[in-house]
C-alpha positions in Angstrom: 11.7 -3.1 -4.3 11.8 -5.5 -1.1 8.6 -7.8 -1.4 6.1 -8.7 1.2 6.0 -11.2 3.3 3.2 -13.3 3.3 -0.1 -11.9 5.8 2.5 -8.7 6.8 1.4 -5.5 6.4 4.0 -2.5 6.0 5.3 -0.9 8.8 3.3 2.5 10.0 4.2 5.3 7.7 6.2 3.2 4.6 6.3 3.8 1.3 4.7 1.0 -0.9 3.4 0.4 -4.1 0.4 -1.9 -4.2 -1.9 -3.3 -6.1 -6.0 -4.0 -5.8 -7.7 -6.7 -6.2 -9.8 -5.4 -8.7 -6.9 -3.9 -10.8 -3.8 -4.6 -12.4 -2.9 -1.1 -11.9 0.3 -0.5 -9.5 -0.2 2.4 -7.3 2.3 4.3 -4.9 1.3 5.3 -1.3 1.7 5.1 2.0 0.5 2.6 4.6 -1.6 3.9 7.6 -1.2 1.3 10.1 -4.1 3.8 12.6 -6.6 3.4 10.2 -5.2 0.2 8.4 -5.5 1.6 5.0 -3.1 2.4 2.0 -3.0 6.1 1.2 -2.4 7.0 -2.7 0.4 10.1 -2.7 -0.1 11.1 -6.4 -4.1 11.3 -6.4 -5.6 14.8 -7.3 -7.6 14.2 -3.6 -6.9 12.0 -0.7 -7.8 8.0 -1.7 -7.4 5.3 0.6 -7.9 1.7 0.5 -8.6 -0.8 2.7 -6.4 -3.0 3.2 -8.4 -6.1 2.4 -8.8 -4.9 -0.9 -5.0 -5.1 -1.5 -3.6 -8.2 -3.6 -0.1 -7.8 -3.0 2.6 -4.9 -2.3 6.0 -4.0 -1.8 8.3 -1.3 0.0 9.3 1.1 -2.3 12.6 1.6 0.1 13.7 -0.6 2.8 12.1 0.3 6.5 
């Protein structure tokens, strides 16, 4: 995993795993930067978060 760098957000369309600020929970997704939101690719339905709501992430593969 390559880490983020501090105040970045992912580039458009990269896979990431992040993590809320509410939850310890990793979760795997994709970053939207259109809509500026982190889209979960394993939910049962589409879930996106905002991305104020994220505490940290990281690439899952290098952009």
């Amino acid at each position: 995993m390559i880490p983020m760098k501090e105040n970045a957000m992912p580039e458009n369309g990269s896979l990431v795993r992040f993590r809320r600020k509410d939850d310890d929970a990793w979760l795997e997704g994709e970053y939207d930067s259109g809509i500026g939101m982190f889209i979960e690719i394993y939910a049962a339905e589409p879930v996106t978060h905002n991305s104020t709501d994220i505490l940290t992430w990281e690439y899952m593969n290098e952009p």
